[in-house]
Each structure stands twice: as structure tokens, then as C-alpha cells.
C-alpha positions in Angstrom: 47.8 15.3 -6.5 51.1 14.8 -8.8 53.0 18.0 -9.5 53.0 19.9 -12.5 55.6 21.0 -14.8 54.3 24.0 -13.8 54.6 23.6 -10.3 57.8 22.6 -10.5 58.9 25.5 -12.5 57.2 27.7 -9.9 58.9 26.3 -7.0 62.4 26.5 -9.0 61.8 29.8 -9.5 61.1 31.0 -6.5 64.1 29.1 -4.7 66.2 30.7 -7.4 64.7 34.2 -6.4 64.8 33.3 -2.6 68.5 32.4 -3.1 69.4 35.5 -5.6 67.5 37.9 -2.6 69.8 35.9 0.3 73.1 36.4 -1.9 72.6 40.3 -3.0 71.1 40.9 1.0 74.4 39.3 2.3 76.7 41.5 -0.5 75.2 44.6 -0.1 74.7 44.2 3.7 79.2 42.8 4.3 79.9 46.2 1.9 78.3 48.0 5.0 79.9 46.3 7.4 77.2 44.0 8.4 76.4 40.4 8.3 73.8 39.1 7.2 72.3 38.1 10.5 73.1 41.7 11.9 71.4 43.4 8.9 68.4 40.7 9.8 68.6 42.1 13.6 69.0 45.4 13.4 65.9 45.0 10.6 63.6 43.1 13.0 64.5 45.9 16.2 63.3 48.9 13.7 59.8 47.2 12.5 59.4 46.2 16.3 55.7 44.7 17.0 55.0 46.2 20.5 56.6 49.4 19.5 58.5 50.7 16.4 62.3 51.3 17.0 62.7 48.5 20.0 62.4 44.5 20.6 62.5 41.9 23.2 64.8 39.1 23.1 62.1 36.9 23.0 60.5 39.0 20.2 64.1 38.5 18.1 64.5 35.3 19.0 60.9 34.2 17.2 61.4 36.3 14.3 64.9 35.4 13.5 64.1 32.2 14.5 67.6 31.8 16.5 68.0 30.5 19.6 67.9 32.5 23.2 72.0 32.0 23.3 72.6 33.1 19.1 70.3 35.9 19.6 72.2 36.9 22.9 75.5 36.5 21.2 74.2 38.6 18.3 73.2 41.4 20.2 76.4 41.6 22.3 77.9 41.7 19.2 75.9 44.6 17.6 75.8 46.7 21.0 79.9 46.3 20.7 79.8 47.5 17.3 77.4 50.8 18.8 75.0 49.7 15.9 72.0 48.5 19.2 71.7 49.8 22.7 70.2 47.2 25.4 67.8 48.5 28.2 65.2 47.0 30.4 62.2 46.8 29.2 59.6 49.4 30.4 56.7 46.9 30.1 57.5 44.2 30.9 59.6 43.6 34.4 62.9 41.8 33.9 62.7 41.5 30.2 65.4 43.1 28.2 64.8 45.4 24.7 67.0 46.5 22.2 66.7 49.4 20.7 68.8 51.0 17.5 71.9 53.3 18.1 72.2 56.4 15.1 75.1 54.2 14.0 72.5 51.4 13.8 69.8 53.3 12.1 72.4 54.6 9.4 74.0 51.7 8.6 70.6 49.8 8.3 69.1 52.6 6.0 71.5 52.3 3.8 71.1 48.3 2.9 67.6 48.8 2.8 68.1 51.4 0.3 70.4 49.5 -1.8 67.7 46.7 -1.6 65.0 48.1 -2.9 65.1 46.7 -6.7 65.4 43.5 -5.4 62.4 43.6 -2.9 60.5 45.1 -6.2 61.6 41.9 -8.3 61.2 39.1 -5.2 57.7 40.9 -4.5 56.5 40.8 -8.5 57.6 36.9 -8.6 55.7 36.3 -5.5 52.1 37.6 -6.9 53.0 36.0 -9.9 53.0 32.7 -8.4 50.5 33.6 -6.2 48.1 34.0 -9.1 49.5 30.6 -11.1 48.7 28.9 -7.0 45.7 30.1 -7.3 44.8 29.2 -10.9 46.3 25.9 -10.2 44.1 25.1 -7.2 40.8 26.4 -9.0 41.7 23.9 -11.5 42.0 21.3 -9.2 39.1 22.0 -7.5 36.8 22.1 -10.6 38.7 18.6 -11.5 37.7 16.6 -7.9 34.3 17.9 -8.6 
């Protein structure tokens, strides 16, 4: 099936709003003192899967989708910075977790404060284009028929 205008439109404007997020996440999270990669990690450590508050290396590495040595490097970094504290993990033998430091927690509270419009906007663009997909596909459907 050949694009639309409309689907080209969609996907422009969700690149654009993608991009806008990434720019604003990166200013707001450097006037912190963060990067954007350790905003990203300490982020993906508090909304742990296994347990809230703590992740695995391996757990960062899929979710940030970094390598085993960036995520390494990125969590030395942090722990130097007292913003993550690195422990053995209690379940699983040999694996390491990282857990958030109050320095951490406050510092990452704050960006996601200062997000929060923007997460509103990115959010009401995505079901917007969620319900022109869907529209979109109906239409197509209704067309091979």
C-alpha cells in the first residue's frame, strides 16, 4: 500500500514531537546536572521491573538499549556522582543491582517534574495518531475487501 499524505504528515509529526520531547528532556535534564543518558538511567532504576527502586545490569542494558560496557561506564559514572548505589543482587547470585541514592531520587524528581507538560503533549499526539492508524487501517481493510 502507497502512503498517504496523511501518513506522511502523521509520521512528520510525530518525529517532530519525538525530537522536541529528546531536545526539552536533554535541557531540562543538563540544567540538573544530568545527561541525558543519566536522567534515562536513573529513570529506568526507579520504575524497576523485578522491584521498584532497583535494576540489574542486564535489566538496564535492555531497556536503555546500551551495551553491557556503556551501561557499566554509565553506572560508574552515576555511583561517582552519589546519584546510584551498586549492590549484589539478593536474587539472583552474582548479578549486580543498582539502586537510587537520595541525591539520585532528588535530582530525578525534579526532571520529571519539569517534564510533565511535555509528556501531556507527546501522549495527546500519540492517541491522536493512534486513532488516524486506526482509521487509516479500517479503511484499508474495507478497500481489499
Amino acid at each position: 500500500m502507497t502512503p498517504t499524505a496523511e501518513d506522511y504528515d502523521n509520521a512528520a509529526a510525530l518525529r517532530e514531537m519525538l525530537r522536541l520531547f529528546a531536545r526539552r528532556t536533554e535541557v531540562v535534564s543538563r540544567a540538573d546536572g544530568l545527561t541525558p543518558r543519566s536522567y534515562q538511567l536513573l529513570l529506568m532504576v526507579k520504575t524497576g521491573r523485578r522491584e521498584p527502586g532497583r535494576a540489574t545490569l542486564a535489566e538496564l542494558e535492555e531497556r536503555l538499549q546500551l551495551g553491557k560496557s556503556t551501561v557499566t561506564e554509565l553506572v560508574l559514572r552515576s555511583e561517582d556522582a552519589g546519584l546510584v548505589h551498586r549492590e549484589l543482587d539478593r536474587n539472583r547470585r552474582g548479578a549486580i543491582s543498582v539502586r537510587l541514592t537520595a541525591a539520585g531520587e532528588e535530582r530525578l524528581a525534579k526532571v520529571v517534574a519539569a517534564l510533565g507538560d511535555e509528556r501531556v503533549r507527546l501522549l495527546e499526539l500519540l492517541s491522536k495518531l493512534t486513532a488516524a492508524a486506526t482509521v487509516s487501517a479500517t479503511r484499508a481493510s474495507s478497500v481489499r475487501s
